[in-house]
MIMARVO-885147 format. One record per residue (C-alpha): residue in one letter; x, y, z. Coordinates in nm, 3 decimals. Example, Ala and Ser with C-alpha at 12.3 -4.5 7.8 and 13.67 -1.06 7.14 Angstrom:
+---+---------+---------+---------+
| r |      xx |      yy |      zz |
+---+---------+---------+---------+
| A |   1.230 |  -0.450 |   0.780 |
| S |   1.367 |  -0.106 |   0.714 |
+---+---------+---------+---------+
END
This chain:
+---+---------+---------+---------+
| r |      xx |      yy |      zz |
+---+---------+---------+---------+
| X |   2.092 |   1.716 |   1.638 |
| X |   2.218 |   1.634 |   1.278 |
| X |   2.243 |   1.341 |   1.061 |
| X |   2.441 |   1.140 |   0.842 |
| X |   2.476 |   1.165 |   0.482 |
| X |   2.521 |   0.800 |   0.356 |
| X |   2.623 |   0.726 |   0.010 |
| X |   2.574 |   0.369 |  -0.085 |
| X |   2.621 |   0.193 |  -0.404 |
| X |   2.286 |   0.103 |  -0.524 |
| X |   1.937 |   0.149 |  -0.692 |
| X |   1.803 |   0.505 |  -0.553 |
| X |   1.422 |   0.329 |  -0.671 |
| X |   1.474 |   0.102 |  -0.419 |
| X |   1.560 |   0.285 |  -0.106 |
| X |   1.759 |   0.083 |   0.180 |
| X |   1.491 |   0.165 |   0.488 |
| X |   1.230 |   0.043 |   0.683 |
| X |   0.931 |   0.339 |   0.770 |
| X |   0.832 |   0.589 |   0.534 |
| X |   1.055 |   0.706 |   0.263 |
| X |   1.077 |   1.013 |   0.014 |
| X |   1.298 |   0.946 |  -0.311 |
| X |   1.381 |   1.311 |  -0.420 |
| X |   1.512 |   1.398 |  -0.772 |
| X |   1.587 |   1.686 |  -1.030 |
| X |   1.329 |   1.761 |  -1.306 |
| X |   1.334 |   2.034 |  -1.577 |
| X |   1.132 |   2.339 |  -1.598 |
| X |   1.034 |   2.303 |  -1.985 |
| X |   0.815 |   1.989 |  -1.920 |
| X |   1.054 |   1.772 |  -2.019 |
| X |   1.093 |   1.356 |  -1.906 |
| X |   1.219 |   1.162 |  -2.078 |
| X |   1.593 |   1.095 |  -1.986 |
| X |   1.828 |   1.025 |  -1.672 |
| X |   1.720 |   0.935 |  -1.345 |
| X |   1.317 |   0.973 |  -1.478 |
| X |   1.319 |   0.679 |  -1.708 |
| X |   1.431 |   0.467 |  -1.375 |
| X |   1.165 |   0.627 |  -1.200 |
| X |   0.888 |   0.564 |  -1.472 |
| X |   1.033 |   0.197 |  -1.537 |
| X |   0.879 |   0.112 |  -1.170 |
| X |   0.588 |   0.363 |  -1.116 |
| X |   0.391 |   0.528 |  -1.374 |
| X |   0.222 |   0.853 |  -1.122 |
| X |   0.523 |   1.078 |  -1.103 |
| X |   0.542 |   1.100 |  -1.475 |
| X |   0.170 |   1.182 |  -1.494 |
| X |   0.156 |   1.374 |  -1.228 |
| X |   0.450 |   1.610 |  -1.355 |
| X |   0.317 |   1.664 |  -1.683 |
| X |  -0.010 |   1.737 |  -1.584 |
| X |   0.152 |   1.972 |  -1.356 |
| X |   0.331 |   2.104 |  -1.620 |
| X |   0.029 |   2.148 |  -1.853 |
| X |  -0.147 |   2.328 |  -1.567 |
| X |   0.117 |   2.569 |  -1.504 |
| X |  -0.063 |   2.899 |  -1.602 |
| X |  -0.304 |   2.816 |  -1.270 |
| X |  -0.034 |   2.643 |  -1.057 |
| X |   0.298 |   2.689 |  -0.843 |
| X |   0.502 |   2.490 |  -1.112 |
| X |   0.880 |   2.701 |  -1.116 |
| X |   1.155 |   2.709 |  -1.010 |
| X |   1.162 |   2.565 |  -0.629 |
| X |   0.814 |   2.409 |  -0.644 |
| X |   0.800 |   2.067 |  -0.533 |
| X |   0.519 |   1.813 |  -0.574 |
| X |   0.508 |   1.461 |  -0.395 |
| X |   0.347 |   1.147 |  -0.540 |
| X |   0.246 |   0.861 |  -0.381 |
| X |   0.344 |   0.516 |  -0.566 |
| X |   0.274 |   0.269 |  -0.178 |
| X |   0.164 |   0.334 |   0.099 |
| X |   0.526 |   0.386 |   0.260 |
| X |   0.678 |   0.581 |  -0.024 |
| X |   0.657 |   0.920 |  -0.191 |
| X |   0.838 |   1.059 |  -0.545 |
| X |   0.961 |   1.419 |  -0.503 |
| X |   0.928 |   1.585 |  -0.798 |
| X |   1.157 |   1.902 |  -0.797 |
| X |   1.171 |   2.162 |  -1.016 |
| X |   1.563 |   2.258 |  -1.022 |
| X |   1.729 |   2.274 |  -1.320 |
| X |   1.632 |   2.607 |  -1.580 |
| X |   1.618 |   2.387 |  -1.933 |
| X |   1.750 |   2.058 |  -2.061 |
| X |   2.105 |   2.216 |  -2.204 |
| X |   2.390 |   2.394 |  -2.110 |
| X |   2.403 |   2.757 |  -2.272 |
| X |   2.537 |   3.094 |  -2.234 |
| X |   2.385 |   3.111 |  -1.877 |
| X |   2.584 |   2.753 |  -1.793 |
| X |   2.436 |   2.412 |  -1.699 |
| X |   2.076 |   2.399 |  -1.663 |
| X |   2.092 |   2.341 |  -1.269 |
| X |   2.022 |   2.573 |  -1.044 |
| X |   2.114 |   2.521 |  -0.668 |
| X |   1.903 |   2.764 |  -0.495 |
| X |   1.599 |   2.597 |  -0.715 |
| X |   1.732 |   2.286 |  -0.560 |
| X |   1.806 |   2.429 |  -0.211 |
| X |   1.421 |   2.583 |  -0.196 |
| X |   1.288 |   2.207 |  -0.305 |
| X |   1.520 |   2.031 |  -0.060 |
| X |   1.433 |   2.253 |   0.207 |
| X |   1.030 |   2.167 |   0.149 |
| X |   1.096 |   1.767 |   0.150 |
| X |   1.262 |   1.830 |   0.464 |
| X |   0.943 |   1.965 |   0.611 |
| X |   0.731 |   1.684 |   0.477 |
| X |   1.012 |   1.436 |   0.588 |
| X |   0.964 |   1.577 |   0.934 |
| X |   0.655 |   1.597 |   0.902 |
| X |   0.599 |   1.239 |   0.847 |
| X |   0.911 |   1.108 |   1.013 |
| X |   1.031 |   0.963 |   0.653 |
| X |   1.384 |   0.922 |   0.527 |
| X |   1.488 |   1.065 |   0.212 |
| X |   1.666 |   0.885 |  -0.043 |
| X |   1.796 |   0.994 |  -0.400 |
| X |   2.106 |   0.949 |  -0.679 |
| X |   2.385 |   1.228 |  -0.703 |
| X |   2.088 |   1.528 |  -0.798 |
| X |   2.175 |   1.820 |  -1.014 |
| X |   2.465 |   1.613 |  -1.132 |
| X |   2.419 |   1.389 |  -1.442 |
| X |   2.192 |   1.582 |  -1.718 |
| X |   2.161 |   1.913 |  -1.498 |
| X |   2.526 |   1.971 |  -1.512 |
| X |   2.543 |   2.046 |  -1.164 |
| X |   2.870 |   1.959 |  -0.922 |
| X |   2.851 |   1.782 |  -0.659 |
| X |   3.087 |   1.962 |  -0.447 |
| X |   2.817 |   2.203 |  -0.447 |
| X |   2.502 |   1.991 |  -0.422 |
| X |   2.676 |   1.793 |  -0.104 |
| X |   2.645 |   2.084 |   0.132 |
| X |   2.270 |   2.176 |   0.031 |
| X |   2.190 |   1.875 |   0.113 |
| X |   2.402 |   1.904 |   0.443 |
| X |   2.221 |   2.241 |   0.551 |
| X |   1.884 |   2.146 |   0.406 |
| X |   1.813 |   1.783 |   0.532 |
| X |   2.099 |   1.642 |   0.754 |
| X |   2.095 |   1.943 |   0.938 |
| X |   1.758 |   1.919 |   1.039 |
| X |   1.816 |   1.513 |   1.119 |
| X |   1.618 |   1.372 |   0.814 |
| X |   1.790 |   1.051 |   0.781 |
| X |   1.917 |   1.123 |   0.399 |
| X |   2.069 |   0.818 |   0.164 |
| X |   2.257 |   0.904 |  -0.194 |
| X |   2.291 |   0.604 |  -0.426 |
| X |   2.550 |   0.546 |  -0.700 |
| X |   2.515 |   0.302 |  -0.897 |
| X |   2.760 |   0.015 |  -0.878 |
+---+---------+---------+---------+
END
């Protein structure tokens, strides 16, 4: 059994569902926040900010790389991803700062806890605005990683 991938116009802050809900998103591995998609994020809740620098400052003792994923709680029915998937804040001599097996190895853990918790998952175009990612090649980790595994999954543009 699969799901859909819908792609709405919208406000991925305020995800279109009823139940439990994950909003997943792209964050640096340099400690950085502090453009893009975050400054949405830490417009309406303050704890995924926190959480991810604190996170960031305890990195010597903690899981925080590449792939590592930490959900916050901001209500009772919804939880911020924070995924670590893009190497940097620039593009360089190794390319755009995403990288998509970062992003497939975070994907593929919110799909656990989606499952887990029979939540939908609900984000903007990930890896593609600051990361430098594409989204012909974000689409089908999403595909394999979530709608595969039926997690009802919701992309937002903004109109």
């Amino acid at each position: 059994m699969t799901s859909t991938l819908r792609i709405i116009a919208g406000d991925a802050t305020e995800p279109q569902a009823k139940g439990a809900k994950i909003i997943a998103h792209v964050c640096n591995d340099r400690g950085g926040w502090g453009k893009g998609f975050v400054l949405a994020l830490s417009r309406r809740w303050p704890e995924p900010e926190r959480d991810y620098r604190l996170w960031y400052r305890g990195r010597a003792g903690n899981d925080f790389g590449l792939g590592a994923v930490r959900l916050v709680r901001v209500r009772p029915d919804l939880q911020v991803a924070n995924m670590i998937g893009q190497h940097g804040t620039k593009t360089g001599s190794n390319g755009p700062p995403i990288r998509y097996e970062a992003v497939e190895r975070c994907l593929t853990a919110v799909a656990e806890r989606a499952l887990a918790e029979e939540a939908s998952v609900h984000m903007p175009r990930i890896g593609c605005g600051l990361a430098g990612g594409k989204w012909e090649r974000i689409e089908p980790i999403i595909r394999r990683t979530l709608c595969a595994r039926s997690v009802p999954t919701t992309v937002y543009d903004r109109p």
